[in-house]
Structure formats: structure tokens, C-alpha cells
C-alpha positions as CSV (number, residue, x, y, z in Angstrom):
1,X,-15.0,218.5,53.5
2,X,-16.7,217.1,56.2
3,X,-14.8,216.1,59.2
4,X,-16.9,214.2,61.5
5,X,-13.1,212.2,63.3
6,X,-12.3,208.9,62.7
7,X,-11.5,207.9,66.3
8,X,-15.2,208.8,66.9
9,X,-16.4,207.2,64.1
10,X,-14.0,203.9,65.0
11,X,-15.5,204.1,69.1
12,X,-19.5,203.8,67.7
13,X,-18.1,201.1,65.1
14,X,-16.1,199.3,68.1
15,X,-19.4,199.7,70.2
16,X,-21.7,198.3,67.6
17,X,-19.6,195.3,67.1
18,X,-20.1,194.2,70.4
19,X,-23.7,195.0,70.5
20,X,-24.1,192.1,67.5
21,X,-21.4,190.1,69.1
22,X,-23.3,190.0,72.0
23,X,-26.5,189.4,70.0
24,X,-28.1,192.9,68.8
25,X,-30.2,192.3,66.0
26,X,-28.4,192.6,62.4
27,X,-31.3,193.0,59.8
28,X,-34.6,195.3,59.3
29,X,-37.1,195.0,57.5
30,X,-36.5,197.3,54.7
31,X,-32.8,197.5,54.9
32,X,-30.3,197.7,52.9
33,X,-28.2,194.2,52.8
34,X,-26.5,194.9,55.5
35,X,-27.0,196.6,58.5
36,X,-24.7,197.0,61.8
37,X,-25.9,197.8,65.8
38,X,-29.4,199.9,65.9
39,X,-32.3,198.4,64.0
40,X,-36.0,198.6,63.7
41,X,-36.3,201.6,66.4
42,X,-35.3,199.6,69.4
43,X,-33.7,202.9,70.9
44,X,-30.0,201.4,70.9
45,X,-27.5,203.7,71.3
46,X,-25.6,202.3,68.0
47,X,-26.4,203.2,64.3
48,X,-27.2,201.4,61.2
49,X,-25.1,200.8,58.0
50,X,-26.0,200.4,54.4
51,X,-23.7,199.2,52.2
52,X,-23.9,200.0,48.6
53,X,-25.2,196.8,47.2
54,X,-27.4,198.1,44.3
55,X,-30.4,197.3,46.0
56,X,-33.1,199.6,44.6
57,X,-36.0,200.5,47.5
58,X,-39.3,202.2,46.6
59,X,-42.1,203.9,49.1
60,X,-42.0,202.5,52.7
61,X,-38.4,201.9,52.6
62,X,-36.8,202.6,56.1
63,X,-33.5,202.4,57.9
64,X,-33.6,203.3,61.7
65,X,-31.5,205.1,63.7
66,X,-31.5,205.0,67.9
67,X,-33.2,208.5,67.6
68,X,-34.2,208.6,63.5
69,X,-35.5,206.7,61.2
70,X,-35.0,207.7,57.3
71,X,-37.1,206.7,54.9
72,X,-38.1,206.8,51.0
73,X,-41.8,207.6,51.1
74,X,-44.3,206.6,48.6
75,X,-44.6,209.8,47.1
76,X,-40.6,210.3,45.9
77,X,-39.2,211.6,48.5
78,X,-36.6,210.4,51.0
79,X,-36.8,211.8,54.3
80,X,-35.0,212.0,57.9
81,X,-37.3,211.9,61.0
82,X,-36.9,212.4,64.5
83,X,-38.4,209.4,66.3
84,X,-39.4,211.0,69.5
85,X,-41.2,213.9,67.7
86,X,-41.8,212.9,64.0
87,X,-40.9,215.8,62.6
88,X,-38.6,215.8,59.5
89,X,-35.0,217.0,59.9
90,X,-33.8,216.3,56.3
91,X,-35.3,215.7,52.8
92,X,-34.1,215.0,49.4
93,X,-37.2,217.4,48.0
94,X,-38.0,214.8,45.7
95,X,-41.8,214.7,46.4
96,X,-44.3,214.5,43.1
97,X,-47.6,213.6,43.0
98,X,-47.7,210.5,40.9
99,X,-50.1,210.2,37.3
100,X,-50.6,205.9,37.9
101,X,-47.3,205.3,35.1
102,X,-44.6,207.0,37.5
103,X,-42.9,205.9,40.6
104,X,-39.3,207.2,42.1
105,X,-37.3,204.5,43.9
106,X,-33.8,205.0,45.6
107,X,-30.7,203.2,44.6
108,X,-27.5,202.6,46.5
109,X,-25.7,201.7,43.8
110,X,-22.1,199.9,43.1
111,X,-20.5,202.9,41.6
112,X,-20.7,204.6,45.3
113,X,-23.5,206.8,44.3
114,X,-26.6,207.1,46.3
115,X,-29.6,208.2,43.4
116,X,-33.1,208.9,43.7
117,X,-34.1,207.4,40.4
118,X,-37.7,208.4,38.2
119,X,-39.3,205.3,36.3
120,X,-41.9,206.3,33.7
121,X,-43.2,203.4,31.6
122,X,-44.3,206.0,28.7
123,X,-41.3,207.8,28.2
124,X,-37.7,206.9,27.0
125,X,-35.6,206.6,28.5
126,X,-37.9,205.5,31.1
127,X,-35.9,205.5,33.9
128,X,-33.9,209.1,34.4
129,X,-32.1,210.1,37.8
130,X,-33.8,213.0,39.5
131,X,-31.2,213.5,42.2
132,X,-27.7,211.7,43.7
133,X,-25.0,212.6,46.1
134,X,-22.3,212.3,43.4
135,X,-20.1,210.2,45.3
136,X,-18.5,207.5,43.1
137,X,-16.1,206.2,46.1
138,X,-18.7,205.8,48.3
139,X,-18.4,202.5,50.3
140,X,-21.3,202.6,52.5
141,X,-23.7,205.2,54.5
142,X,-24.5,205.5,58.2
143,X,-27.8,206.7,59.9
144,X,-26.0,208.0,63.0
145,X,-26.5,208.5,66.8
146,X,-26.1,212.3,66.4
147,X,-28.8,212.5,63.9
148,X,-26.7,213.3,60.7
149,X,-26.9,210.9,57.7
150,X,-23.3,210.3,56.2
151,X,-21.6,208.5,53.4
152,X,-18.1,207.4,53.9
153,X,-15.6,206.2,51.6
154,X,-13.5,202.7,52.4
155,X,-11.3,204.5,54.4
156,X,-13.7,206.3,57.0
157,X,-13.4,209.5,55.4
158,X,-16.7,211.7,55.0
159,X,-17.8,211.9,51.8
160,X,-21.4,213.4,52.0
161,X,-23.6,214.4,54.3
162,X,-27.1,215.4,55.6
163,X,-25.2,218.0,58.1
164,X,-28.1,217.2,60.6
165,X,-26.0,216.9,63.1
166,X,-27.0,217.5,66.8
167,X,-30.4,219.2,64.8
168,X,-32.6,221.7,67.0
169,X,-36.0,219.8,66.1
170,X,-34.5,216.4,67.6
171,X,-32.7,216.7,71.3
172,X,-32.6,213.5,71.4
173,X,-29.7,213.9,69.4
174,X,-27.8,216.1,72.0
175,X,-26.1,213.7,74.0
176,X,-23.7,211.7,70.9
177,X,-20.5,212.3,70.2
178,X,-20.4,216.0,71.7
């Protein structure tokens, strides 16, 4: 599938260790409950980690990367932007306008997958999945450095991904990892 190298992946991790050993910041607001080296747009040259905790995040949701931030928007849809431009590099295409009784939220949920979830109070079942990575080993995902947005299993190994990586629209992307 995708093969993004584990002895990359293992240098960024090593690097962002000692970013919070040395006293990075470790939470955003927004996040997921847990988040390692490059929070809350400070420009770091790390990335930040969600773990799959369950947590379910509705509009104004974001996790931030050193040069993107993703977030789940208010009207559905969850979205990857470049920071120095603001343009989008990556949606979900889960946009809707809503009618007052229906709101999407985003899940990472236990069973490794990562689900945009629709709740309507007047229908039943009122809450119904409108799109997921299908990725039942995930074990957490990563906002990189490079500008893609992956979901690895325990192991390191690339499960899903954005494949935003090094994208034309965001050169401040360019200089990760080759």
C-alpha cells in the first residue's frame, strides 16, 4: 500500500520526543487526547498525533501541522489546509448545508476506524456514518511535516492516507523528508 519508510517515520518520532522532552508543548486546543511535537501552528518542524481514543469532534475541530492545519468544519466537512496560503489540499467532501436537526461530527474511534458520522434527531437510526477510512487496525493518525495526513497501524505500517504529500498548492511542504 502506502510506503512512506519507517526509518523516516522513526527519525520525525525520535525528533519530536525531544522537542517535548525539552519542553515543546503536548496539547491543543481541539485535539485529539493526545498529541506529540507541533501544536497550535507554532511553525515547529515536528507533527502531531491522534490517537484513536473515541473522542468525537464536531465544527471547529483542529489539529495542526508545522505547515497544515486539518480541521472538521462546521458545515460536515473535514478539510486539510496549507497554513502559509489557506488553500485546501485535501477534503473528505462531506459538506451539507444543515436543516437546524442535523450536524456531522468526526470520530476516531476504538475499532481503528476514522468516520465522519451524520446525527439527525428525526430520523432512526439517528446517527448513520457518511464516510470512514475502513481501517479497523488503525492505532493512531499523523498530520505530517510533508503535508500528507496518514494513519498507521501499531507497527508503523501505513494504513491510509491523504497522499498529499509534498502537494503543489503548499511549498512549504517541499523541504520534509525528500
Amino acid at each position: 500500500m502506502l510506503n512512506l519508510g519507517k526509518t523516516k517515520r522513526a527519525i520525525a518520532m525520535t525528533a519530536a520526543t525531544l522537542a517535548v522532552a525539552a519542553g515543546a508543548t503536548v496539547a491543543a486546543a481541539g485535539s485529539a487526547s493526545a498529541t506529540i511535537g507541533c501544536t497550535g501552528g507554532d511553525g515547529c518542524s515536528h507533527q502531531t498525533t491522534i490517537m484513536f481514543d473515541n473522542g468525537s469532534y464536531y465544527g471547529t475541530s483542529e489539529w495542526w501541522g508545522p505547515n497544515t492545519v486539518l480541521k472538521m468544519q462546521t458545515d460536515g466537512n473535514f478539510v486539510l489546509y496549507c497554513t502559509a496560503n489557506g488553500k485546501p489540499i485535501w477534503a473528505t467532501g462531506t459538506n451539507f448545508v444543515s436543516d437546524g436537526f442535523i450536524t456531522r461530527y468526526l470520530q476516531f474511534q476504538y475499532n481503528g476506524n476514522m468516520t465522519i458520522w451524520n446525527d439527525d434527531s428525526l430520523s432512526y437510526p439517528h446517527v448513520t456514518p457518511v464516510w470512514n477510512t475502513n481501517t479497523p487496525t488503525a492505532h493512531e493518525a499523523i498530520v505530517q511535516a510533508d503535508g500528507n495526513f496518514v494513519i498507521y497501524d501499531s507497527s508503523g505500517n501505513a494504513l491510509w492516507s491523504s497522499n498529499t504529500y509534498h502537494p503543489n498548492n503548499c511549498s512549504a511542504t517541499w523541504g520534509y523528508w525528500g
